[in-house]
PANU-334166 format. One record per residue (C-alpha): residue in three letters; x, y, z; residue number from 1. Coordinates in pm, 1 decimal, decimal comma, always signed. Last residue first. Layout:
% PANU-334166
<rest ala east X north Y up Z nr NUM> .
...
This chain:
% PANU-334166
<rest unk east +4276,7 north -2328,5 up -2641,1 nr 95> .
<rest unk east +4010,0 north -2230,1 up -2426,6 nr 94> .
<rest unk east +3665,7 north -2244,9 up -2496,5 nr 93> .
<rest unk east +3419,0 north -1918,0 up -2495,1 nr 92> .
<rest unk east +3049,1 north -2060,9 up -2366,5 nr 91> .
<rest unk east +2791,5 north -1883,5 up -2545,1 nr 90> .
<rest unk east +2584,5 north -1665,2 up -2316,0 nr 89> .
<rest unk east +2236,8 north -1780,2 up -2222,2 nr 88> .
<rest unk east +1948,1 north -1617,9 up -2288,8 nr 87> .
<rest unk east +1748,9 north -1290,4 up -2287,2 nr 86> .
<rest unk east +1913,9 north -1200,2 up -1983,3 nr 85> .
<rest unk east +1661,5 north -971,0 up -1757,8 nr 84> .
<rest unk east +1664,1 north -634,5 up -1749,4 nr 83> .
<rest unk east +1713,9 north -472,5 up -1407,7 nr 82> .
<rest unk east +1387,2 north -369,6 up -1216,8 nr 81> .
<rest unk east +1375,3 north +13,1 up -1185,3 nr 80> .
<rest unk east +1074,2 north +99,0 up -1391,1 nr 79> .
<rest unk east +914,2 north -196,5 up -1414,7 nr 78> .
<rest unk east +902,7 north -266,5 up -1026,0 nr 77> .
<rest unk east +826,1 north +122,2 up -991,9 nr 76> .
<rest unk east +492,2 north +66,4 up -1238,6 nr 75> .
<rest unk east +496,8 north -288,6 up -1074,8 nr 74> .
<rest unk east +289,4 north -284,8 up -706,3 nr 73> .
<rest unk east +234,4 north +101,8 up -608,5 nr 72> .
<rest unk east +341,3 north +90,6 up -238,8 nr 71> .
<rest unk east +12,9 north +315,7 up -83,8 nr 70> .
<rest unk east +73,5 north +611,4 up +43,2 nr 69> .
<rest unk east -68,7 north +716,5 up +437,5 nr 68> .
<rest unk east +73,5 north +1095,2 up +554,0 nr 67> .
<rest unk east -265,8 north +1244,5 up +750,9 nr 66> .
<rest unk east -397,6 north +1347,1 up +407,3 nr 65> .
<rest unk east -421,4 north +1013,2 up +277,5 nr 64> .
<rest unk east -536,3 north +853,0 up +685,2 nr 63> .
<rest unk east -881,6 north +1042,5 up +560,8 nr 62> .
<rest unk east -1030,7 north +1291,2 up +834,5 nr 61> .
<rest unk east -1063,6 north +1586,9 up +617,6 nr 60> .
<rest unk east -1325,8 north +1328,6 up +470,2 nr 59> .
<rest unk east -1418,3 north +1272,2 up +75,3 nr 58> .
<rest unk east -1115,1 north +1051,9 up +82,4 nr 57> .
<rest unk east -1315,3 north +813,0 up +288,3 nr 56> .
<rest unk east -1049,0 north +558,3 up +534,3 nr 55> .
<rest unk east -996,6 north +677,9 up +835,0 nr 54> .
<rest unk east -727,8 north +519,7 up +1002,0 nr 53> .
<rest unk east -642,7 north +176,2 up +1235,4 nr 52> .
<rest unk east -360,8 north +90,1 up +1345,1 nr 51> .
<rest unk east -253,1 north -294,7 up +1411,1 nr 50> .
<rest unk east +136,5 north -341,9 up +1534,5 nr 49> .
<rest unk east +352,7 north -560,3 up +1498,7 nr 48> .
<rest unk east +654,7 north -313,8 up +1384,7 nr 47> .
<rest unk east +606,6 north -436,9 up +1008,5 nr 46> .
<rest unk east +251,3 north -253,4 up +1053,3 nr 45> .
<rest unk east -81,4 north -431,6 up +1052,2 nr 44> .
<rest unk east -302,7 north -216,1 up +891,8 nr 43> .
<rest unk east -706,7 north -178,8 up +982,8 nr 42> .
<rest unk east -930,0 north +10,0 up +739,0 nr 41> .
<rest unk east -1239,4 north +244,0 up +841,0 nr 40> .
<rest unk east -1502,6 north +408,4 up +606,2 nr 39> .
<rest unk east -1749,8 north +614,4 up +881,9 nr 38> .
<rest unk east -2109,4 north +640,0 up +803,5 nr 37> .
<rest unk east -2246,3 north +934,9 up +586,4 nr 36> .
<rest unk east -2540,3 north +643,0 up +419,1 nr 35> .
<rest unk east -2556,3 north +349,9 up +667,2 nr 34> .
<rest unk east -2410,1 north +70,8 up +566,8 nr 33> .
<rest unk east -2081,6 north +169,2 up +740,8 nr 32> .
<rest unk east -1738,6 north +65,3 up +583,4 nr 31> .
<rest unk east -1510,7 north -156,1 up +766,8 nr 30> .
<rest unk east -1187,2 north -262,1 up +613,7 nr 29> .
<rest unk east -958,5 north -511,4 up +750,0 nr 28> .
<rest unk east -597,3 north -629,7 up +701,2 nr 27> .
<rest unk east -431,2 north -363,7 up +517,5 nr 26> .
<rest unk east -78,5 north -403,5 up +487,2 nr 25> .
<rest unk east +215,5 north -242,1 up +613,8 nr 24> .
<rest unk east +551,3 north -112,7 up +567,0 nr 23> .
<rest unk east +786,9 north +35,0 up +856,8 nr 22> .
<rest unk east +669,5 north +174,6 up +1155,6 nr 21> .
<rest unk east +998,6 north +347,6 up +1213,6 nr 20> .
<rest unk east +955,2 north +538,4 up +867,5 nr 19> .
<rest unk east +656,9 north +744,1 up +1110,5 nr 18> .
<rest unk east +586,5 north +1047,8 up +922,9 nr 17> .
<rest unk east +547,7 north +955,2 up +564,3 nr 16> .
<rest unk east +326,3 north +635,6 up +648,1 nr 15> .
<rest unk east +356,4 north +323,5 up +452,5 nr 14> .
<rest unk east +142,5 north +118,9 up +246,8 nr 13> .
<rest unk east +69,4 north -218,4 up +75,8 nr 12> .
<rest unk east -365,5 north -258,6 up -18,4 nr 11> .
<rest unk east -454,4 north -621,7 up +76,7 nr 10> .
<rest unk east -805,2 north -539,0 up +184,0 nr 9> .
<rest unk east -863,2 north -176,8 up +31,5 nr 8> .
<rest unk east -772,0 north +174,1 up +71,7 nr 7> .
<rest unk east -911,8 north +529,5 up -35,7 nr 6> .
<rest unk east -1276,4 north +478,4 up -95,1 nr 5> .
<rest unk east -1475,3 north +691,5 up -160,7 nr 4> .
<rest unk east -1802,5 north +706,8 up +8,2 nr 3> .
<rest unk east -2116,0 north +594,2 up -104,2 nr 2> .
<rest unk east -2370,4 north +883,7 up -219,0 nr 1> .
């Protein structure tokens, strides 16, 4: 059975326990051909730094359960994102 997968390339994250790392993206991801092999992904962190983390969420071992979320691109955007003016305002003149 292939693993699951918990991350992939491009994949925005951040770690609950270290804020000082600051966002990061995944840069690599290795996964074993060999049936029960490990699932790794690299992340380059905003501090300049590369980490790297288990990556199967089938594995105690998984970066999820070790404090790793993903940045969920446009359900918060949508959410929070002020509305947009539908068009331009009429000009008010003087008299």
């Amino acid at each position: 059975m292939p693993p699951r997968l918990y991350l992939r390339l491009g994949d925005r994250v951040f770690h609950t326990d270290h804020e000082e790392w600051g966002e990061g993206a995944v840069v690599e991801e290795m996964t074993s051909v060999l049936e029960g092999g490990t699932c790794l992904v690299r992340i380059m962190f905003a501090d300049g730094r590369q980490r790297t983390f288990h990556n199967d969420l089938e594995s105690n071992l998984c970066c999820y359960f070790f404090g790793l979320r993903k940045h969920w691109r446009g359900a918060a955007r949508v959410l929070f994102e002020p509305e947009a003016p539908r068009g331009r305002a009429p000009r008010r003149r003087l008299p």
